[in-house]
DOMI-350543 format. One record per residue (C-alpha): residue in three letters; x, y, z. Coordinates in steps of 0.05 Angstrom, whole numbers. Example, Ala and Ser with C-alpha at 12.3 -4.5 7.8 and 13.67 -1.06 7.14 Angstrom:
# DOMI-350543
PT   res       xx       yy       zz
PT   ALA      246      -90      156
PT   SER      273      -21      143
//
This chain:
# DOMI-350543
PT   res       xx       yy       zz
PT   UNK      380     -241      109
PT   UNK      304     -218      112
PT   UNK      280     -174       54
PT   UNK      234     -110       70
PT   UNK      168     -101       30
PT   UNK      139      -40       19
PT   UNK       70      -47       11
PT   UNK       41       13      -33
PT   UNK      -31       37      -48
PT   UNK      -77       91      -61
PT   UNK     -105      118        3
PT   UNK     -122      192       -9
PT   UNK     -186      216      -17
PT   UNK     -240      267        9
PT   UNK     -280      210       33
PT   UNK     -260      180       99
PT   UNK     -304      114       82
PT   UNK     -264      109       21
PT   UNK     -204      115       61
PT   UNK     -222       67      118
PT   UNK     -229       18       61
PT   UNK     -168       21       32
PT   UNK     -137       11       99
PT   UNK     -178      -53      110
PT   UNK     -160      -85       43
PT   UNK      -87      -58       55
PT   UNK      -85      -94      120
PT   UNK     -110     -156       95
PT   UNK      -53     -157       39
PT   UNK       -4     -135       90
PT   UNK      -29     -201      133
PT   UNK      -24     -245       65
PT   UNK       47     -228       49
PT   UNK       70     -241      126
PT   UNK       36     -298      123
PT   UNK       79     -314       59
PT   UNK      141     -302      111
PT   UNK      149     -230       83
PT   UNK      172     -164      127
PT   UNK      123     -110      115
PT   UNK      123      -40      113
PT   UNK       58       -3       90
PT   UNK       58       71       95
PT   UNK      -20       64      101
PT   UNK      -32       13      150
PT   UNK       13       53      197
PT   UNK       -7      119      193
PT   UNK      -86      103      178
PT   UNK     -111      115      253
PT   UNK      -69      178      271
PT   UNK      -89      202      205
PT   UNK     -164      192      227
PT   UNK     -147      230      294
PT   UNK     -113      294      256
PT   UNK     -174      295      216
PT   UNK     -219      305      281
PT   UNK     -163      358      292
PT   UNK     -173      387      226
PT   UNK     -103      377      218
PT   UNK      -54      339      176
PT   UNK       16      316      156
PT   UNK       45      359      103
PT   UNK       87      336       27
PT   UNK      145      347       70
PT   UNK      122      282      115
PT   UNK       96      237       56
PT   UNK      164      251       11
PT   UNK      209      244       65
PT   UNK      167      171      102
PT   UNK      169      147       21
PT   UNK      240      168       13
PT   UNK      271      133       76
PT   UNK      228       74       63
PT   UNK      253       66      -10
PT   UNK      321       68       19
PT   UNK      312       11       70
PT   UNK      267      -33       39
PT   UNK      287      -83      -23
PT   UNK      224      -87      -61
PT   UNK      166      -48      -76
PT   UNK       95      -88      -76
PT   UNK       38      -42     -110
PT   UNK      -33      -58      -85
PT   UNK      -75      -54     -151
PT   UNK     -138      -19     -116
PT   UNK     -177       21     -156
PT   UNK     -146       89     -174
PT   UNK      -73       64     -168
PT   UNK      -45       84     -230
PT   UNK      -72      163     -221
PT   UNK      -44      158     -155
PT   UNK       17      208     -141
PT   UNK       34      181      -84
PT   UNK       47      104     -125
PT   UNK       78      137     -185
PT   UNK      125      179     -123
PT   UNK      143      113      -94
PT   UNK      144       69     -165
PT   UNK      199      130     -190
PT   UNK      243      119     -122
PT   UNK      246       53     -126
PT   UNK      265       52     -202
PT   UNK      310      100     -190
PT   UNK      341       48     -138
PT   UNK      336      -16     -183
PT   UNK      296      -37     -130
PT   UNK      240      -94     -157
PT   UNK      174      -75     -166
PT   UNK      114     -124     -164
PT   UNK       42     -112     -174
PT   UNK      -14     -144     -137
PT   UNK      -82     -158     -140
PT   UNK     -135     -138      -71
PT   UNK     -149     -189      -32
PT   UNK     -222     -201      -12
PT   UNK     -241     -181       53
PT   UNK     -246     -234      101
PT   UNK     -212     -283       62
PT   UNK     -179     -348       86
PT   UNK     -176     -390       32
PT   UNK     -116     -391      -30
PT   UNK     -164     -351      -75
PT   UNK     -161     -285      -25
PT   UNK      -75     -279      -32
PT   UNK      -47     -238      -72
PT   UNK      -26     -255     -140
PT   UNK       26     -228     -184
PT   UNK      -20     -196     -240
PT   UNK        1     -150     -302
PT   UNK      -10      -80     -296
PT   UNK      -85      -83     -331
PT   UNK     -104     -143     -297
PT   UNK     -158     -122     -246
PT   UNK     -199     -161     -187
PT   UNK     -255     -134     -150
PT   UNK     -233     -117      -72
PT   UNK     -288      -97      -15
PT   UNK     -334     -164      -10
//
């Protein structure tokens, strides 16, 4: 049977280059861990560009659509993967979707960013300890 990933990261922020970074590096893990023969499911990769649009809007989705997309996801997928980008552990939304999936038994694994561009072994993700860090964005 083929296990779901959920693929969780910051992403909110006032700045939009910020944001279109995190995307990026999200992406790039996202690739990795298919590449590894995983099923993914990242909140941010999907929703990045029609985010970008409601923003031209001046518009948004509410806590209504993040708790209910987390929630639903939680209940489908079989493991929870936690992108270590910077700001990660003040994130709400990863400490909302690290509580459903404890609350779940669900496993939880932490990962380092991948560089940018990368092809080679050094750019997959890596199972690291909560304090480990790497850089991301080169």
């Amino acid at each position: 049977m083929v296990q779901f990933v959920y693929l969780s990261a910051p992403y909110t922020s006032s700045e939009a280059d910020l944001r279109d970074l995190r995307a990026r590096v999200c992406a790039q893990a996202m690739a990795d861990l298919i590449e590894a023969g995983q099923c993914v499911i990242c909140p941010v990769v999907m929703n990045h560009e029609a985010l970008r649009i409601l923003d031209d809007r001046r518009s948004g989705p509410n806590s209504v659509y993040w708790s209910s997309l987390e929630t639903r996801l939680a209940e489908t997928c079989d493991e929870l993967v936690v992108l270590q980008l910077p700001g990660w552990e003040g994130s709400r939304g990863v400490a909302r979707e690290v509580e459903l999936f404890r609350m779940r038994g669900k496993p939880i694994r932490f990962i380092s960013p991948p560089r940018l561009g990368g092809g080679d072994d050094s750019s997959r993700p890596s199972s690291r300890g909560a304090g480990e860090r790497s850089e991301y964005g080169r």
